[in-house]
C-alpha positions as CSV (number, residue, x, y, z in Angstrom):
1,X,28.0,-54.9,-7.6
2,X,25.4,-52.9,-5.9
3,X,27.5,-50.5,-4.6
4,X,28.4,-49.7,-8.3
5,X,24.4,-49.6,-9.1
6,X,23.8,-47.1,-6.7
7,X,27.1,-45.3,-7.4
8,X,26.0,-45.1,-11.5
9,X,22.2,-44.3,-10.9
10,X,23.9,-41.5,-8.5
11,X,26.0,-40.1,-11.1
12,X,23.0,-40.3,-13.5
13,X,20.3,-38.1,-11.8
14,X,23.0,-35.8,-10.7
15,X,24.0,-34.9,-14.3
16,X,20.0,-35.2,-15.2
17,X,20.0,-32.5,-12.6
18,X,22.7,-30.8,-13.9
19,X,21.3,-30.9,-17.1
20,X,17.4,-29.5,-16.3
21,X,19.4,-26.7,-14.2
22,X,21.6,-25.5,-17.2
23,X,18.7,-25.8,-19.8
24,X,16.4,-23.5,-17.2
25,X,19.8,-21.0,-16.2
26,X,19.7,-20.8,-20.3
27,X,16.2,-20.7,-21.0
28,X,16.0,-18.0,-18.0
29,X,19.0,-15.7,-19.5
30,X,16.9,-15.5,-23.5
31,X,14.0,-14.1,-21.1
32,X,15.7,-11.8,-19.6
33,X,17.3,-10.6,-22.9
34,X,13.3,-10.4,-24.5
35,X,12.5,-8.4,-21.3
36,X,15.2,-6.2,-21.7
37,X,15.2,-5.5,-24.8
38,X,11.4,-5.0,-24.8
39,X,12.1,-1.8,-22.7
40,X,14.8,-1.3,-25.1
41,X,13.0,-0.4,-27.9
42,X,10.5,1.0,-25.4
43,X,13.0,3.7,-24.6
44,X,14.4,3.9,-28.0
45,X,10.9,4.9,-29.8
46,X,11.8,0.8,-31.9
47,X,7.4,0.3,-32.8
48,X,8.5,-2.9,-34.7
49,X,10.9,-4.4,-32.3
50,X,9.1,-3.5,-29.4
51,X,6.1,-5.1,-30.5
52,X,8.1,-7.8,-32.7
53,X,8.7,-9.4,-29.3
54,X,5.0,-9.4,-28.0
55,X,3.4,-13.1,-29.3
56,X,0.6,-11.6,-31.6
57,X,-2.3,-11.7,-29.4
58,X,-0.3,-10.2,-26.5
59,X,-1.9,-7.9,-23.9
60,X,-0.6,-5.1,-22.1
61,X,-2.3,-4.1,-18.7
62,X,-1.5,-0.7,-17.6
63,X,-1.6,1.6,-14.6
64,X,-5.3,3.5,-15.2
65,X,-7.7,0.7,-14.7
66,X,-9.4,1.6,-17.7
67,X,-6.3,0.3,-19.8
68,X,-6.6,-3.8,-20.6
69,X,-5.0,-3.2,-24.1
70,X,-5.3,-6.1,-26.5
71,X,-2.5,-6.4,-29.2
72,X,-4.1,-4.5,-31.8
73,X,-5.5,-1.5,-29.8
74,X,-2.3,-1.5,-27.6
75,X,-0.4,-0.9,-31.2
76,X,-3.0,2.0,-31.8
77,X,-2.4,3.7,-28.8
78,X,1.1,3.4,-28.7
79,X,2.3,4.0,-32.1
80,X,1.7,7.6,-31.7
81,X,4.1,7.9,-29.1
82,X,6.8,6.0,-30.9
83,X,6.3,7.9,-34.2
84,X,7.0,11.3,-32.0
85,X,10.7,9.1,-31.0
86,X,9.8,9.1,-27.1
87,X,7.6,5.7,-25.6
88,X,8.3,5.2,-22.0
89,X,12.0,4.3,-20.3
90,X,11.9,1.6,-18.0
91,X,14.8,-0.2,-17.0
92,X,14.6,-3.5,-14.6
93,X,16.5,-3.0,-11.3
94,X,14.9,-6.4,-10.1
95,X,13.6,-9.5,-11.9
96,X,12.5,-12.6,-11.0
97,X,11.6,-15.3,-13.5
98,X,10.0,-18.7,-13.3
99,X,9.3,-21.7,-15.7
100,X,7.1,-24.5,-15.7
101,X,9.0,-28.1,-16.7
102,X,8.8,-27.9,-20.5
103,X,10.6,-24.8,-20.6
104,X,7.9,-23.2,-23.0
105,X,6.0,-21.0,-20.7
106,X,7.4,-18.5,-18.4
107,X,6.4,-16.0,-15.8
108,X,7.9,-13.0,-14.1
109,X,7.9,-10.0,-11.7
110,X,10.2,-7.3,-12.0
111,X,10.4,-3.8,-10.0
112,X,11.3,-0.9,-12.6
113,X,12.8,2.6,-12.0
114,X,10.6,4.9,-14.5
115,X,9.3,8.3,-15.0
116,X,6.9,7.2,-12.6
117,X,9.4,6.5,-10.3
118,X,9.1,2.4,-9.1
119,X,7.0,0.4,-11.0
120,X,6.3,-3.2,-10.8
121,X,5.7,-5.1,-14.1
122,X,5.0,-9.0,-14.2
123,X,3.7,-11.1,-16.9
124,X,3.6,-14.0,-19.4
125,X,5.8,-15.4,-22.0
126,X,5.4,-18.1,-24.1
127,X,8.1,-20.0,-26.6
128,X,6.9,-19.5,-30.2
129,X,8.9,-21.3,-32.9
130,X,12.1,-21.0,-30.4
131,X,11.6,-17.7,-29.4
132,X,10.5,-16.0,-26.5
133,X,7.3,-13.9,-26.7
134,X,5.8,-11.6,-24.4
135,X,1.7,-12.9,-23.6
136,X,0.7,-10.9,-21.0
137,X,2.4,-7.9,-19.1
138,X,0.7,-5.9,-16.3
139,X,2.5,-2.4,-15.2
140,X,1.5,-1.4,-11.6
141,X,2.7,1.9,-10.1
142,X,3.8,1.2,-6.5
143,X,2.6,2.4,-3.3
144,X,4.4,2.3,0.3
145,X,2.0,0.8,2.7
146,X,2.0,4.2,4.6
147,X,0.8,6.5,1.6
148,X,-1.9,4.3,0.7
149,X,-4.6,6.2,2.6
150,X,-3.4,9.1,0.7
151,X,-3.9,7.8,-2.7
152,X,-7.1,6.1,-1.5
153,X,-8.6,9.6,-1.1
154,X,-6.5,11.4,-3.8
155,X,-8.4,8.5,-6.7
156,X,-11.5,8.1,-4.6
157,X,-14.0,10.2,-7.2
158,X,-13.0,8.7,-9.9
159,X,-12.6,5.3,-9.0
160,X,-16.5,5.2,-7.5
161,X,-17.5,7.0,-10.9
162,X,-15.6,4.1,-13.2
163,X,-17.2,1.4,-10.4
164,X,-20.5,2.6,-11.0
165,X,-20.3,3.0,-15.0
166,X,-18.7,-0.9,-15.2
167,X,-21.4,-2.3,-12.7
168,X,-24.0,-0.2,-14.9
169,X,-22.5,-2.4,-18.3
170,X,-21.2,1.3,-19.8
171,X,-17.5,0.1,-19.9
């Protein structure tokens, strides 16, 4: 009889396991599919779709470090870009995605080949009424460890000027 107990209890946290593992593999593939289809309609000048998948008070870091866009004022900026039918192209070559136990929040990294050659993007997205959302994203341009000296010097000016001016309260 207790073999049977512990043969049952077995077979039920195994296909508890089974089932947490498929959910997350499912929930993981719809967030890859909102990522990618984000820089979809990135590359393919979509304003509504692109933005259509950001949650509504989404922000969008980019590269300067003058650019924490909030929703609104991301919009703004962008919308002339996609009104002209060229955004920015940037296609995942590696992704990485993570979710905490409910399955309603998820975070990522990705590397990204783009005009700026690699890029790193990582972010937030929440589940709203089923659907994923993108909360937060933050682009990066990368550096290899040996240039960085390089850049260091090449953004040294105006990085002490912008220092200065934030530290002053004149951001």
């Amino acid at each position: 009889m207790k073999n049977i107990i512990k043969y049952l209890l077995v077979v039920l946290l195994l296909s508890s396991y089974s089932y947490i593992t498929a959910q997350t593999n499912s929930e993981k593939k719809a967030i890859n599919t909102t990522l990618d289809n984000w820089h979809k309609a990135a590359a393919e000048a979509n304003f509504e779709t692109y933005f259509n998948l950001m949650s509504d008070d989404g922000v969008f870091i980019g590269t300067d470090a003058t650019e924490n866009w909030q929703n609104n004022a991301f919009k703004a900026f962008s919308k002339p870009y996609f009104d002209k039918g060229k955004a920015w192209d940037f296609t995942a070559i590696e992704r990485n995605i993570y979710t905490n136990k409910t399955n309603d929040f998820a975070w990522f990294d990705e590397l990204l080949d783009t005009q700026m050659k690699i890029c790193r993007g990582s972010g937030v997205l929440e589940k709203v009424n089923g659907k994923w959302k993108i909360k937060h994203y933050v682009l990066s341009i990368t550096i290899p460890n040996k240039d960085v000296e390089k850049i260091i010097e090449i953004k040294k000016i105006s990085d002490n000027q912008l220092v200065t001016s934030i530290k002053k309260g004149n951001r």
